[in-house]
Biotite code that builds the C-alpha atoms (Angstrom):
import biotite.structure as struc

atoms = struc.array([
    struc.Atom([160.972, 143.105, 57.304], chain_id="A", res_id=1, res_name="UNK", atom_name="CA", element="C"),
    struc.Atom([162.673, 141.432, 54.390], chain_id="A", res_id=2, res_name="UNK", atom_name="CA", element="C"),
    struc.Atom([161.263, 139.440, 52.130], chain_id="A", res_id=3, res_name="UNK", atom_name="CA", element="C"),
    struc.Atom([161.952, 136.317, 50.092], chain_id="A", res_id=4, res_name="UNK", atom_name="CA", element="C"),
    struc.Atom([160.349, 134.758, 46.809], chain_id="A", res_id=5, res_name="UNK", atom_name="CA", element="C"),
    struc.Atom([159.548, 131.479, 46.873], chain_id="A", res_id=6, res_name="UNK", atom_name="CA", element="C"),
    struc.Atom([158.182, 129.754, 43.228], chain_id="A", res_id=7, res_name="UNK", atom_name="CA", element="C"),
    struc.Atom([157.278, 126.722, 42.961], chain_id="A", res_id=8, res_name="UNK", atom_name="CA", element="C"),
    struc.Atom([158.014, 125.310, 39.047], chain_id="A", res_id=9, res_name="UNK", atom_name="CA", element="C"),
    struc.Atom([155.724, 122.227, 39.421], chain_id="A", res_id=10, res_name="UNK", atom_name="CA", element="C"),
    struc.Atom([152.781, 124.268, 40.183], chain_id="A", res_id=11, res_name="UNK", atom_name="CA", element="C"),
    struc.Atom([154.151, 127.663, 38.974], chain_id="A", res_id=12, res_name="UNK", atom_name="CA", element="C"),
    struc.Atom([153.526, 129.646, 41.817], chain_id="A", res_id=13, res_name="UNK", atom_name="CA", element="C"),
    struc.Atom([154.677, 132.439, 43.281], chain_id="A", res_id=14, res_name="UNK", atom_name="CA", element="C"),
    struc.Atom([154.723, 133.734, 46.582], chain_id="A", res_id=15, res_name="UNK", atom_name="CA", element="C"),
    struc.Atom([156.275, 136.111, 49.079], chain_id="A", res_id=16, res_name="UNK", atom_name="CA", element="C"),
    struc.Atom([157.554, 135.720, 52.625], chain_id="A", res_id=17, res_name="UNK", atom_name="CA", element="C"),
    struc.Atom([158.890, 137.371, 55.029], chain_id="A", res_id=18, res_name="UNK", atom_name="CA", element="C"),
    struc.Atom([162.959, 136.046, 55.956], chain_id="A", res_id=19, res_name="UNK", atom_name="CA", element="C"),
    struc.Atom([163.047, 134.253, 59.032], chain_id="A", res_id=20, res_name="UNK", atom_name="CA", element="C"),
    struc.Atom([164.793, 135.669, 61.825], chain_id="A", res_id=21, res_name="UNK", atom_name="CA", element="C"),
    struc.Atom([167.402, 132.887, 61.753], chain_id="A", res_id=22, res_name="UNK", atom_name="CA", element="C"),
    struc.Atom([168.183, 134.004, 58.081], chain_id="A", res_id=23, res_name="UNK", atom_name="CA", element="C"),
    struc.Atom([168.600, 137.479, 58.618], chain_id="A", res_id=24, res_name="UNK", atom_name="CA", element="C"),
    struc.Atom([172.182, 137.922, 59.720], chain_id="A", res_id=25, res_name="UNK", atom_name="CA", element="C"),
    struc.Atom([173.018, 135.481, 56.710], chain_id="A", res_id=26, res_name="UNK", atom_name="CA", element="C"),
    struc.Atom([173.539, 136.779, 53.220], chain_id="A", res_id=27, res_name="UNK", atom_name="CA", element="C"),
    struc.Atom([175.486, 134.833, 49.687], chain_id="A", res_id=28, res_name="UNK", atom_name="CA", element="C"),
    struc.Atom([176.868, 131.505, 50.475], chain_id="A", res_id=29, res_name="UNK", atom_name="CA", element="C"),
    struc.Atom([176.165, 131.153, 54.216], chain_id="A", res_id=30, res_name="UNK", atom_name="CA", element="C"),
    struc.Atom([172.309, 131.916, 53.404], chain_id="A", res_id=31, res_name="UNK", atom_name="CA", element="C"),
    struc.Atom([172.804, 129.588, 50.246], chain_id="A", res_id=32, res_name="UNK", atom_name="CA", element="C"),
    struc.Atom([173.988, 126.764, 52.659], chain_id="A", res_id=33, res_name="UNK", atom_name="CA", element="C"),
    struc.Atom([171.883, 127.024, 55.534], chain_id="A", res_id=34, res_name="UNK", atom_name="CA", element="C"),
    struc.Atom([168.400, 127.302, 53.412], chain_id="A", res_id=35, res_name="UNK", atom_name="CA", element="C"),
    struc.Atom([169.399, 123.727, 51.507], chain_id="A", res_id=36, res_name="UNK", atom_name="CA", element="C"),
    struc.Atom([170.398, 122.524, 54.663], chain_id="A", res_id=37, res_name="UNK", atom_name="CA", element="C"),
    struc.Atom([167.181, 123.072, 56.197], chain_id="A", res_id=38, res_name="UNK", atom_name="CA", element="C"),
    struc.Atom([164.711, 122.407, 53.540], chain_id="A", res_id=39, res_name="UNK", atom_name="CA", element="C"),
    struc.Atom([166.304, 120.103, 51.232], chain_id="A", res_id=40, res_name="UNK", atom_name="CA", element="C"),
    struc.Atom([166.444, 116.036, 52.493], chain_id="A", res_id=41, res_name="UNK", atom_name="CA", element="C"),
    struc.Atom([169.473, 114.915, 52.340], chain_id="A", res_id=42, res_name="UNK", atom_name="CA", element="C"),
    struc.Atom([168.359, 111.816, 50.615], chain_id="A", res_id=43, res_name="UNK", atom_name="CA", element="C"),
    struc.Atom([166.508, 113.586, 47.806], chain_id="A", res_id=44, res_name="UNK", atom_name="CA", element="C"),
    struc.Atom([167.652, 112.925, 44.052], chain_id="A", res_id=45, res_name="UNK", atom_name="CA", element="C"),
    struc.Atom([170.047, 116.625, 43.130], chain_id="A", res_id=46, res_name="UNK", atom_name="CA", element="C"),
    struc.Atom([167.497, 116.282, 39.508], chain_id="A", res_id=47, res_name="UNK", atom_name="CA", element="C"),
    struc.Atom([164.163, 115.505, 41.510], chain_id="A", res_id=48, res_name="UNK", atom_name="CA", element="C"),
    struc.Atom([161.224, 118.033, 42.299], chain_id="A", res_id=49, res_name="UNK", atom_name="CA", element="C"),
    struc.Atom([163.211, 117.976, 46.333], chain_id="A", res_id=50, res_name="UNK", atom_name="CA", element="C"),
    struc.Atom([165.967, 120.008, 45.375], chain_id="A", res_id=51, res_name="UNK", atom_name="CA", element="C"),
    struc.Atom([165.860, 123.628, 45.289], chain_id="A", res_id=52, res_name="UNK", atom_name="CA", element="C"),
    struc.Atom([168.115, 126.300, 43.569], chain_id="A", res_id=53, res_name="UNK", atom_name="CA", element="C"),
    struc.Atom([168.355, 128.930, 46.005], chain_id="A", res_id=54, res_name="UNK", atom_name="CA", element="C"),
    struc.Atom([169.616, 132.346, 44.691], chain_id="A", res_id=55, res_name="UNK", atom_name="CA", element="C"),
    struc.Atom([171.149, 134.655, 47.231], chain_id="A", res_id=56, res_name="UNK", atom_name="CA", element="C"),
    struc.Atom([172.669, 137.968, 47.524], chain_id="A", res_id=57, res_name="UNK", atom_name="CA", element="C"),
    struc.Atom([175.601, 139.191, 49.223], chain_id="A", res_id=58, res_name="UNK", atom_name="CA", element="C"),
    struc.Atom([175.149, 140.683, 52.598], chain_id="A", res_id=59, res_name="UNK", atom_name="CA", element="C"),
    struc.Atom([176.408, 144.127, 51.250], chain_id="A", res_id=60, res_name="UNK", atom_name="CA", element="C"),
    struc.Atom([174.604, 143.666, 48.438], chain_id="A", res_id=61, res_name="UNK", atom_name="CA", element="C"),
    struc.Atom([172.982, 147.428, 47.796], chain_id="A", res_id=62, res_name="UNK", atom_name="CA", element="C"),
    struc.Atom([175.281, 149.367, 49.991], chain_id="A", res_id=63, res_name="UNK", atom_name="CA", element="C"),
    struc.Atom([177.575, 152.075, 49.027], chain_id="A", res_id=64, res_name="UNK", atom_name="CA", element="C"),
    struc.Atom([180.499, 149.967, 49.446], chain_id="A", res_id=65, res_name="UNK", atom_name="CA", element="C"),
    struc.Atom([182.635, 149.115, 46.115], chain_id="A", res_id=66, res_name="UNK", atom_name="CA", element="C"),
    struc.Atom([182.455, 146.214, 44.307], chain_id="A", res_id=67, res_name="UNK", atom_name="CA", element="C"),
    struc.Atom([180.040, 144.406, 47.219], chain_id="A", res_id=68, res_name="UNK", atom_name="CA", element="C"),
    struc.Atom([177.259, 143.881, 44.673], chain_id="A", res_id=69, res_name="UNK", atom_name="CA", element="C"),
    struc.Atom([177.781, 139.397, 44.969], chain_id="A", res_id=70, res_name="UNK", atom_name="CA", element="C"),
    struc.Atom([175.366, 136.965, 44.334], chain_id="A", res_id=71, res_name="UNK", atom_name="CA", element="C"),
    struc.Atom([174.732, 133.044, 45.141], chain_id="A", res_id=72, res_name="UNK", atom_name="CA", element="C"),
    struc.Atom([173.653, 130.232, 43.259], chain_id="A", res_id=73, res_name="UNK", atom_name="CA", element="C"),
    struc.Atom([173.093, 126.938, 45.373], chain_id="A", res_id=74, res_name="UNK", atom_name="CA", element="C"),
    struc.Atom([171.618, 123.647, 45.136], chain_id="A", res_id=75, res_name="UNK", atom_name="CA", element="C"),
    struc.Atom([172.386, 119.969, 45.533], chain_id="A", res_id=76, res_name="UNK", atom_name="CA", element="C"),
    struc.Atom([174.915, 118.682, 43.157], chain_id="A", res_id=77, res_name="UNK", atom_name="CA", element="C"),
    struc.Atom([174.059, 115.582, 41.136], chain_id="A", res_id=78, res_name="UNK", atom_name="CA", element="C"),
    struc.Atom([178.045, 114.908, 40.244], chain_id="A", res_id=79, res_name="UNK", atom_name="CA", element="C"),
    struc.Atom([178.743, 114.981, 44.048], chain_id="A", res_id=80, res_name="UNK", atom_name="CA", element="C"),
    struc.Atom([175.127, 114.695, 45.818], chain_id="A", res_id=81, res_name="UNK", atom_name="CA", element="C"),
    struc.Atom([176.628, 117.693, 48.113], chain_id="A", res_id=82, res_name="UNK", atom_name="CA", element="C"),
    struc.Atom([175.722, 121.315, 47.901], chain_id="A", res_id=83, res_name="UNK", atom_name="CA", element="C"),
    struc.Atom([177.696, 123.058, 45.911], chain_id="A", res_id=84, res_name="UNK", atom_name="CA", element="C"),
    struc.Atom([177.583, 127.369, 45.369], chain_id="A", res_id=85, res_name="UNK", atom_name="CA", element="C"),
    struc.Atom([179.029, 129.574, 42.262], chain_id="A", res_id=86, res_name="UNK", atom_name="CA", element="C"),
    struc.Atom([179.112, 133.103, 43.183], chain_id="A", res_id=87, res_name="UNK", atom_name="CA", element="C"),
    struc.Atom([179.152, 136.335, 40.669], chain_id="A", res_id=88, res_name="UNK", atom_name="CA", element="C"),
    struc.Atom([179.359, 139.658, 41.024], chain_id="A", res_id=89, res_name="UNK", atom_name="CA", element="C"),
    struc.Atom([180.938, 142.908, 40.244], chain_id="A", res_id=90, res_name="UNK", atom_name="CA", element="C"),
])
């Protein structure tokens, strides 16, 4: 099963789990979204300990297929108080 790494900066640890099933068929901006949607409060300050920065890759991310290798950056945005995504890749 794939796994995910949580850390926690407060307490500075680390931990592995395994992806939920919900998460699986999700990969970049979609898993970016959905993740902050479900653990983030909506009411939660973008520069408080609440907010996460979720960092996602592409769902073809480590296939053969050119130029797939993307990757997600996500959190709550303190100029909007939405979430907003920038995406690199190669």
């Amino acid at each position: 099963m794939p796994k995910m790494l949580r850390l926690n900066m407060s307490t500075q640890e680390a931990k592995f789990e395994d992806v939920p099933e919900k998460y699986l068929p999700l990969g970049g901006r979609a898993l970016t979204s959905q993740l902050l949607l479900d653990e983030v409060p909506p009411e939660c300050h973008p520069l408080r300990q609440f907010n996460k920065l979720v960092i996602a890759p592409g769902l073809l991310t480590g296939t053969n297929a050119p130029s797939s290798g993307r990757l997600s950056f996500g959190g709550k945005s303190p100029l909007t108080g939405g979430i907003k995504e920038a995406n690199a890749g190669g």
